[in-house]
N, C-alpha and C positions, 0 to 999 in steps of 0.2 A: 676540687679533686673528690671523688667517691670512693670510701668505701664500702667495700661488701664482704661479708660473712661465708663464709661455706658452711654447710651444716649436710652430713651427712644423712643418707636416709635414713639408716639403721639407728640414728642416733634419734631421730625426731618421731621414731614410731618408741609407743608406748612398751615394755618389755613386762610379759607377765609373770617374767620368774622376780620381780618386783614387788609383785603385789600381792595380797592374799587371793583369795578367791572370793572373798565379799568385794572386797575394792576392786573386780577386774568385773564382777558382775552389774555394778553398780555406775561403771565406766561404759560399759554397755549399753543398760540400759539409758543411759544419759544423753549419749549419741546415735543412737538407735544403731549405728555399724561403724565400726570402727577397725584400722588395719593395725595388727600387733603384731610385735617380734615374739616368737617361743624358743627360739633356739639360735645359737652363735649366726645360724648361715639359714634359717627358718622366718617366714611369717604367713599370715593368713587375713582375710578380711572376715570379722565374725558381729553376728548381726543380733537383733535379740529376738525370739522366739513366737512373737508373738505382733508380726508388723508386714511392710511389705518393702521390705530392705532387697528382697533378692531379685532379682529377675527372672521372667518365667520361662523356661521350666522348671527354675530351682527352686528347694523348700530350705528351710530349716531343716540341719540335720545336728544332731547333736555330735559335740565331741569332745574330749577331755586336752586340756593344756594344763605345761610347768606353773604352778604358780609358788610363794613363800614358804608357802603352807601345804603345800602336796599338789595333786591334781584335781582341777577345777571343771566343772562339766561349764559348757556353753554352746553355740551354736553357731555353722556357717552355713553359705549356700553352698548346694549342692543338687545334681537335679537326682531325684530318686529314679531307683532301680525298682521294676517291677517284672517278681517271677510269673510269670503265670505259664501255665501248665499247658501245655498243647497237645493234647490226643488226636 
């Protein structure tokens, strides 16, 4: 006979109102991207600044998440938005 486990998702993604903002940046870096819950019914995939986590067209964009300790800047993809001026 087998058993098996349920594990919800929400439960197996990391929660950064958990952690400080050192330990959510340091999670980051370690995995180069990784998906986290920010909120009851929130999550996002946030990658580290400085690699090639995203796929193109998308960069690095910075943006602030709940963490223990207040709000944490880090970064996801995102593809950028460019004004440019047309006369």
């Amino acid at each position: 006979m087998a058993v098996c486990c349920a594990t919800s998702v929400a439960e197996a993604r990391p929660d950064t109102r958990t952690m400080s903002c050192e330990q959510l940046q340091q999670l980051i870096q370690s995995r180069h991207a990784v998906v986290l819950t920010t909120g009851p019914n929130t999550y996002n995939r946030y990658v580290r600044q400085f690699g090639n986590e995203c796929d193109w067209p998308d960069v690095p964009m910075s943006a602030a998440v709940p963490t223990r300790d207040g709000q944490c800047r880090v970064y996801h993809c995102e593809e950028p938005s460019y004004n440019l001026l047309v006369r």
